[in-house]
C-alpha positions in Angstrom: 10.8 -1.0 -4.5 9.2 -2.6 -1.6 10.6 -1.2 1.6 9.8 -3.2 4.9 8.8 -0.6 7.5 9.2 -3.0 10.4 11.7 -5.6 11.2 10.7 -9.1 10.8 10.3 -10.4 14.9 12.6 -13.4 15.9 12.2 -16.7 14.6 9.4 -15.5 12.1 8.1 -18.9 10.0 6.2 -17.4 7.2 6.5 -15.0 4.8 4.4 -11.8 5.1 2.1 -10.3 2.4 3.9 -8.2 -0.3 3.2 -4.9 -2.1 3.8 -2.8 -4.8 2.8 1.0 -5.5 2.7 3.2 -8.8 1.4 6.8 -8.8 -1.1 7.8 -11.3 -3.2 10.6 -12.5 -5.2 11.6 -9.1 -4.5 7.9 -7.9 -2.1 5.3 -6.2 -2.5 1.7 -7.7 -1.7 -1.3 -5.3 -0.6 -4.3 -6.2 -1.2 -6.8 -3.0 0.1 -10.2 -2.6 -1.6 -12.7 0.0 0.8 -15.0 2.1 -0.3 -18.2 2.1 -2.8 -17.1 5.0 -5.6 -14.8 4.3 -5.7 -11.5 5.8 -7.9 -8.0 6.1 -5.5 -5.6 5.4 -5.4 -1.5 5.5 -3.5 0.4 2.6 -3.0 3.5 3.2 -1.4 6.8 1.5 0.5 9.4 3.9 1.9 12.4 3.1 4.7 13.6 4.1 3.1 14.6 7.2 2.5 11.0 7.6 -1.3 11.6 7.7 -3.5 9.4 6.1 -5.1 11.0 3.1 -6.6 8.1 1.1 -6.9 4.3 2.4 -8.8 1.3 1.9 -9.9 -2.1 3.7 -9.3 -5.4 1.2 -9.2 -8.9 2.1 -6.4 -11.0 0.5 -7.0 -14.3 -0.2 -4.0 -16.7 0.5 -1.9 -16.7 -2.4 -4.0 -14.6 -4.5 -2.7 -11.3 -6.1 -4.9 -8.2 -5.6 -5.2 -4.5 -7.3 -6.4 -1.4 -5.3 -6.9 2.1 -6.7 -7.2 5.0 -3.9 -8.0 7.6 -5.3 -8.7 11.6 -4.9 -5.2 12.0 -4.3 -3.7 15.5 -4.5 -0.5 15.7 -7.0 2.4 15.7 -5.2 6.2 14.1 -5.5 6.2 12.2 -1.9 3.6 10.0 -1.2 4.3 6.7 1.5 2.3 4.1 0.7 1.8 1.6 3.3 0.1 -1.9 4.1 -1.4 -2.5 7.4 -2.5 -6.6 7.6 -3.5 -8.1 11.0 -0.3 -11.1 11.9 2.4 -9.6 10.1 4.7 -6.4 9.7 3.6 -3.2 8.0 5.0 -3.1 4.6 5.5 0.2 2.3 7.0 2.4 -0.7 7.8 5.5 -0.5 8.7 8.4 -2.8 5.7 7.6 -5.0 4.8 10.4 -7.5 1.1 11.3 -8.0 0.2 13.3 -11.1 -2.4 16.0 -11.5 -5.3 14.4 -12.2 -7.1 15.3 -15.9 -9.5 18.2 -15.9 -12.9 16.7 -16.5 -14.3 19.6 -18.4 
């Protein structure tokens, strides 16, 4: 579920960038979707603290699809994952479970 953080500003002409998280052993993958404008964007994991514990600068290309993996990530049940991109309204999903991540011994 994609939950917009912000709300769209007044007679807004184009659609933003979208985003989609899944938890993962240790990691958050990110699935980004440019607009049809290319942007840097931020993505981010908070906890529920709302403190950044893992993020990431990528550059979506205009109607390109991208994938990021954070990773490092603490298990834990509440993670808000967000999506920072210059021109346009910070996107998220929250409630995403991170598993622990496997022993490497």
């Amino acid at each position: 579920m994609t939950v917009s953080l912000a709300a769209l500003g007044a007679g807004a002409a184009s659609a933003d960038a979208t985003m989609t998280a899944v938890g993962g052993a240790g990691n958050v993958t990110v699935t980004a979707k440019g607009d049809n404008t290319g942007r840097e964007c931020d993505v981010g994991v908070l906890d529920q603290s709302k403190r950044t514990i893992a993020s990431k600068v990528v550059s979506l290309a205009p109607n390109r699809t991208q994938t990021v993996k954070l990773t490092g990530i603490p298990a834990g049940s509440y993670y808000t994952v967000v999506m920072r991109c210059g021109g346009q309204n910070q996107t998220g999903v929250e409630g995403v479970a991170v598993r622990p991540a496997p022993d490497p011994h």
